[in-house]
C-alpha positions in Angstrom: 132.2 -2.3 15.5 136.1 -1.6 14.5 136.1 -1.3 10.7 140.0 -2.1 8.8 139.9 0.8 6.3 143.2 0.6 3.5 143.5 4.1 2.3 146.8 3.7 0.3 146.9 0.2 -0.7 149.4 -0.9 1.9 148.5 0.7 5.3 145.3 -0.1 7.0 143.8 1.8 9.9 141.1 0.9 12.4 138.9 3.2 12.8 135.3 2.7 14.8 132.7 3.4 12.8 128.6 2.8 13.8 127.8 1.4 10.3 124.3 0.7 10.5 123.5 4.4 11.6 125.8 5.9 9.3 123.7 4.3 6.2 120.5 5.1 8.0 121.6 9.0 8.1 122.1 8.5 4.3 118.9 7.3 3.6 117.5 10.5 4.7 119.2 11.9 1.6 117.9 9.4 -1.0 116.1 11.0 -3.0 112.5 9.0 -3.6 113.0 7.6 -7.2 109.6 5.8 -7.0 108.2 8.0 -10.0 109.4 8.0 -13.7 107.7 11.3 -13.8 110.4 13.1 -11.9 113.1 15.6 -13.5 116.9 14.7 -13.1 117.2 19.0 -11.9 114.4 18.3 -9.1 116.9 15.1 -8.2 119.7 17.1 -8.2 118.7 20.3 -6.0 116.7 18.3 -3.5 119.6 16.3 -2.8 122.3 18.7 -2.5 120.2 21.7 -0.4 119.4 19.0 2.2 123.6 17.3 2.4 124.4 19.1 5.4 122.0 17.4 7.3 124.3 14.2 6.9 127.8 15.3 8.1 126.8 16.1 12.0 128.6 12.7 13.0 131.4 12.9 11.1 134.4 13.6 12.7 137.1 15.8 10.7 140.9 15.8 11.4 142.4 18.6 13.3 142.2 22.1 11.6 140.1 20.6 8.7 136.5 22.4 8.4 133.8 21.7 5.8 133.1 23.7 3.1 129.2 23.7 2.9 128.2 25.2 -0.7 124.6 24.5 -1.2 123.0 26.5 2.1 123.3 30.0 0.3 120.6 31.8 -0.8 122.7 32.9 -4.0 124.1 29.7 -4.4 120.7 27.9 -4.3 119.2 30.3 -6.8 121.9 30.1 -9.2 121.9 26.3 -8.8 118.0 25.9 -9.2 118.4 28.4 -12.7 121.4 26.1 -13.9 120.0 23.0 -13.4 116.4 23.5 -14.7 118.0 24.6 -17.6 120.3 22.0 -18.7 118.8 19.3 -17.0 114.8 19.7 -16.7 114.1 16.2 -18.5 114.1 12.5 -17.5 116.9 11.4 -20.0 119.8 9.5 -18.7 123.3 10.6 -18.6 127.0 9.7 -18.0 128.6 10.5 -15.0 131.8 12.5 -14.3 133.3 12.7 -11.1 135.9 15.3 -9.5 137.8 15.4 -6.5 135.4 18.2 -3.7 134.4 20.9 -4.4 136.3 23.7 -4.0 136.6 27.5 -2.9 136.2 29.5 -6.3 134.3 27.2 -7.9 131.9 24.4 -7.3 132.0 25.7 -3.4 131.0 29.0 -4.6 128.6 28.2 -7.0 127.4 25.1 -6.4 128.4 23.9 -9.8 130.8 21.9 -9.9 133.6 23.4 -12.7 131.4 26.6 -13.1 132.8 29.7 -11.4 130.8 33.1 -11.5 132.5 34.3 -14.4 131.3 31.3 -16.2 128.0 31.4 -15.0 127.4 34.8 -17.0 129.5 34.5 -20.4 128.6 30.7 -21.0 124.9 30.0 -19.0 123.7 33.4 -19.0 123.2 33.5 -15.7 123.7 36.6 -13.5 124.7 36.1 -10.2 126.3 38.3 -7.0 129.4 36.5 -6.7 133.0 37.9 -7.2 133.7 37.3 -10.5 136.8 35.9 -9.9 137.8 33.5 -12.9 138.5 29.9 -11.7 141.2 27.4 -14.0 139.4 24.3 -14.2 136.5 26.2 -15.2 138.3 27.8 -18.0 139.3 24.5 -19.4 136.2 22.3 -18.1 134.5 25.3 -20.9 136.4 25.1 -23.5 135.5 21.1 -23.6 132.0 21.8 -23.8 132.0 23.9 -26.7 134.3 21.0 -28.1 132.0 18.9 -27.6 128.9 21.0 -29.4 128.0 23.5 -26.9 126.5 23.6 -23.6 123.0 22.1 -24.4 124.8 18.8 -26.1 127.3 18.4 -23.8 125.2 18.4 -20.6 122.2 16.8 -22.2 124.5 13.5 -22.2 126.9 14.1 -19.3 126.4 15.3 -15.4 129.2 16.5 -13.7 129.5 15.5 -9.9 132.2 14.8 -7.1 133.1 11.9 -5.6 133.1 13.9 -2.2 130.4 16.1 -2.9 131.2 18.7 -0.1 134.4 20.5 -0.1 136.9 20.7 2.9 139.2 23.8 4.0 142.4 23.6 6.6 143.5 27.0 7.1 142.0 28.8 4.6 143.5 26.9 1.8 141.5 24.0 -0.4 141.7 20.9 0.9 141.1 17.2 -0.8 139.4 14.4 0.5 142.6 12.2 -0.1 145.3 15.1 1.5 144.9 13.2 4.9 144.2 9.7 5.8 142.3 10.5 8.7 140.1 12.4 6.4 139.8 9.9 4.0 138.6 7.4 6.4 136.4 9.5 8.4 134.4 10.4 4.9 134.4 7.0 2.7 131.0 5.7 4.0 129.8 9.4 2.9 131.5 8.9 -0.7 129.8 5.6 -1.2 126.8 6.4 -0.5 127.2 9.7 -2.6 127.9 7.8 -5.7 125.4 5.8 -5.5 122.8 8.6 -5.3 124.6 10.4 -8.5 124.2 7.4 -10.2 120.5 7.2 -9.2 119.8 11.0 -9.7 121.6 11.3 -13.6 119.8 7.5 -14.5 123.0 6.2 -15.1 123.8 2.7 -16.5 126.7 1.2 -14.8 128.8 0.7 -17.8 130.9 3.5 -17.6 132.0 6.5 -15.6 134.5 9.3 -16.0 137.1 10.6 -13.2 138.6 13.8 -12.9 142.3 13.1 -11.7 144.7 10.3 -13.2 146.6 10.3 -9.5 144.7 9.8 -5.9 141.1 10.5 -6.8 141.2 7.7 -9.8 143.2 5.6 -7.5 140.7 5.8 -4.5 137.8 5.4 -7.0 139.2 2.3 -8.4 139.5 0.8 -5.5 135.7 1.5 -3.9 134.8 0.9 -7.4 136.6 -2.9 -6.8 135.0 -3.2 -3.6 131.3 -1.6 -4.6 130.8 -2.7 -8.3 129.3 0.8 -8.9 130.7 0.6 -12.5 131.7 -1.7 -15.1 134.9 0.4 -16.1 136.1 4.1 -15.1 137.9 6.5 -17.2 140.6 8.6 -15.7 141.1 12.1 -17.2 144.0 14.6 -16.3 142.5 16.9 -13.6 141.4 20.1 -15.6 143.6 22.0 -12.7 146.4 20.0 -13.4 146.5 21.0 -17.1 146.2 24.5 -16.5 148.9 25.3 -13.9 151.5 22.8 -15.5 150.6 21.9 -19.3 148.6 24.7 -20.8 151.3 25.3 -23.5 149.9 21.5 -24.6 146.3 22.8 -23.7 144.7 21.3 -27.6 146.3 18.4 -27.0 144.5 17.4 -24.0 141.3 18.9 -25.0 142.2 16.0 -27.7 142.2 13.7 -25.5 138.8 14.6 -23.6 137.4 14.4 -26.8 138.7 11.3 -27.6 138.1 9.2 -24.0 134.6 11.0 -23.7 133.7 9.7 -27.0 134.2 5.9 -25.7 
């Protein structure tokens, strides 16, 4: 079956995709939702340890490997300590999506936005890593304690991708959206990744946030179009973006997370 994928709006490719076992792997990953009784953090780490098993027929560009965060030991234990800390309860919350995770970060640590350094001043949470600070994490922080603190601030929000795995071409980060290839070859794996965050944080499908005013709102919008997965989507300027080229307007944008989170 030969599937007309638009990446950028204007150019279409056909690429061959098997949809019917492509969802089927997915619903491997589905986390059973049958019982009110279980915890969003038993959601959340169930789902993520067993991604990997998803990902063996899709077929990456030239170059491009995955970056597979949630296999570690480290990583798993630090994960299982975060989330059963912040989000050992059945209440719903509003989604925020990124871009992938990436190297010093939410490939690292499994967090998304929470490098090690983090993980010990703010969460209290030792862990082995190099404590290497990370710059979205520096600002994604410095919103939460905005906000009210750590406990508020991810008792009403859950922090996701829209590609929940990471990529890496030549030992470099690498984005979902850098190639169109790429993009194509890991949409079905998207879609079906947002519809198991919303599942897994309860969310209503009012709202959602997005990390990125550029290509990752721009591809969102336009599964969101396609899927329905939202009544409306926020963008917000990537916290990356902010750090490397406006920090000297740093309170003015945490202004404006304030402000758009608060709608």
């Amino acid at each position: 079956m030969n599937t007309l994928l638009s990446i950028d709006g204007n150019t279409a490719f056909n690429h061959k995709f098997d949809w019917p076992f492509v969802f089927q792997k997915f619903e491997l990953l589905q986390v059973t939702f049958t019982s009110m009784n279980e915890l969003i953090s038993d959601h959340i780490l169930s789902y993520h340890f067993d991604l990997e098993q998803s990902i063996s027929t899709i077929k990456l560009p030239k170059l491009v490997e995955w970056l597979l965060p949630y296999s570690g030991n480290e990583t798993q234990r630090i994960m299982t300590l975060f989330y059963k800390k912040y989000y050992h309860d059945q209440s719903p919350r509003t989604l925020i999506f990124g871009i992938n995770p990436g190297r010093l970060g939410g490939g690292l640590t499994g967090i998304p936005f929470t490098d090690p350094v983090k993980l010990i001043e703010e969460c209290q949470i030792e862990n082995s890593f190099p404590k290497k600070p990370e710059l979205s994490a520096q600002f994604i922080y410095q919103v939460i304690h905005q906000w009210g603190g750590l406990d508020r601030f991810y008792s009403q929000f859950y922090i996701s991708s829209l590609c929940p795995l990471g990529f890496i071409k030549e030992g470099v980060n690498y984005n979902y959206y850098d190639d169109k290839i790429l993009t194509n070859s890991v949409t079905p794996f998207i879609v079906q990744n947002i519809i198991a965050q919303k599942k897994i944080g309860r969310s209503d499908s009012k709202v959602a946030y997005c990390l990125g005013e550029g290509k990752n709102f721009d591809f969102f919008n336009r599964l969101n179009a396609e899927h329905h997965f939202f009544d409306k989507i926020i963008p917000l300027p990537h916290p990356r973006w902010i750090m490397q080229y406006r920090r000297k307007s740093i309170n003015q944008f945490l202004d404006l997370y304030i402000e758009r989170l608060g709608n």
